[in-house]
One Martini backbone bead per residue (centre of mass of N, CA, C, O) as a GRO file, in nm:
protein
   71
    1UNK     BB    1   6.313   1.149   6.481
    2UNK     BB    2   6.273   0.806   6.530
    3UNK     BB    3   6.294   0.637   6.788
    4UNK     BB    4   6.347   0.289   6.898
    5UNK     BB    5   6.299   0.134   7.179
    6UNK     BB    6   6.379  -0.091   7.465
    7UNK     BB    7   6.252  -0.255   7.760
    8UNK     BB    8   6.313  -0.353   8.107
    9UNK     BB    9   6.160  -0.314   8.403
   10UNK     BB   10   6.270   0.009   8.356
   11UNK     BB   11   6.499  -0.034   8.145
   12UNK     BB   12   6.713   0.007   7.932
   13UNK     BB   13   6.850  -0.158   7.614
   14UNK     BB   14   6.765  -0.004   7.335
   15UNK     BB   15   6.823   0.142   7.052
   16UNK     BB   16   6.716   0.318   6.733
   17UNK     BB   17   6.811   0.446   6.412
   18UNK     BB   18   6.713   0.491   6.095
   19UNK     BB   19   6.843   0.558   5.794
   20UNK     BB   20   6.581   0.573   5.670
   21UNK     BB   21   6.262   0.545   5.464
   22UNK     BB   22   6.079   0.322   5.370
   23UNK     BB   23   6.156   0.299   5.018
   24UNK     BB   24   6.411   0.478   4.985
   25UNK     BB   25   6.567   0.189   4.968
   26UNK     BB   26   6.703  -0.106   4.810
   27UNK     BB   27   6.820  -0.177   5.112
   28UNK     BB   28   6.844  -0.344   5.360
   29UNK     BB   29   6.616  -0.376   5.640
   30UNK     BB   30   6.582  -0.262   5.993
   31UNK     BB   31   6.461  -0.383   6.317
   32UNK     BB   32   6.348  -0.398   6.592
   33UNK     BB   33   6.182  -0.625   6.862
   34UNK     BB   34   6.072  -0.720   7.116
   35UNK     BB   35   6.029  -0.958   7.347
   36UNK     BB   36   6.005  -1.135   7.629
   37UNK     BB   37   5.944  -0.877   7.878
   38UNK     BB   38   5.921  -0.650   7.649
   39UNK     BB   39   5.911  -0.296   7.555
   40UNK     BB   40   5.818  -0.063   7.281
   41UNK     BB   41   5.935   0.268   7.168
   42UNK     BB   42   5.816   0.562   7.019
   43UNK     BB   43   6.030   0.854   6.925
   44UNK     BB   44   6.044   1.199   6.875
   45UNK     BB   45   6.394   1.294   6.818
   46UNK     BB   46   6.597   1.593   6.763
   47UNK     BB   47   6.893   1.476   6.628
   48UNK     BB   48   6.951   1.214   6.687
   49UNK     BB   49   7.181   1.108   6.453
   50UNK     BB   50   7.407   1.316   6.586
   51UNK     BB   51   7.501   1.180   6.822
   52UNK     BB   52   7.603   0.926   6.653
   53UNK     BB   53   7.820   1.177   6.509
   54UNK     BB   54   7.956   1.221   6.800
   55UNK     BB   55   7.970   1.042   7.001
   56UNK     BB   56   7.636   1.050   7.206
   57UNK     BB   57   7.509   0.796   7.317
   58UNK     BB   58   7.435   0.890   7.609
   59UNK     BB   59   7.272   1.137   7.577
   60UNK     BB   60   7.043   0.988   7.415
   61UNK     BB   61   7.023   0.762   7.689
   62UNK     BB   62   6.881   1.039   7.850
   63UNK     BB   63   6.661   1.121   7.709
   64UNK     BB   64   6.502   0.883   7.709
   65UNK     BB   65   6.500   0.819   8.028
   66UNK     BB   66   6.324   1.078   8.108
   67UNK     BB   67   6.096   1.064   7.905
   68UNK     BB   68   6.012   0.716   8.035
   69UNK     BB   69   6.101   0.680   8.299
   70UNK     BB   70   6.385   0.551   8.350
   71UNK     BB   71   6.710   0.340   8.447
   0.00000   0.00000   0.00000
């Protein structure tokens, strides 16, 4: 599944996952865009919504963090 990241200075600052693929709902879509001196990254994170249903936002937050090698 895609993660969305956003990173500012080596910092993690947001996660996003979306709940669809364009196209497959008729309701309102949303993305992340990084801002002024934020990068966006896109990983492909294996179950990432589970931890999202497991309330392990903390553990998906690390898995970023290893894998882009943030602070």
């Amino acid at each position: 599944m895609k993660v969305t990241i956003i990173s500012q200075r080596g910092r993690l600052i947001a996660t996003h996952i979306a709940q669809s693929e364009a196209g497959e709902s008729r309701g309102p879509q949303a993305r992340m865009v990084a801002g002024p001196g934020q990068r966006e990254h896109v990983l492909e994170i294996e179950d990432a919504e589970a931890y999202h249903r497991r309330r392990a936002a903390a553990e998906l937050h690390e898995i970023v963090k290893r894998r882009l090698k943030l602070k």
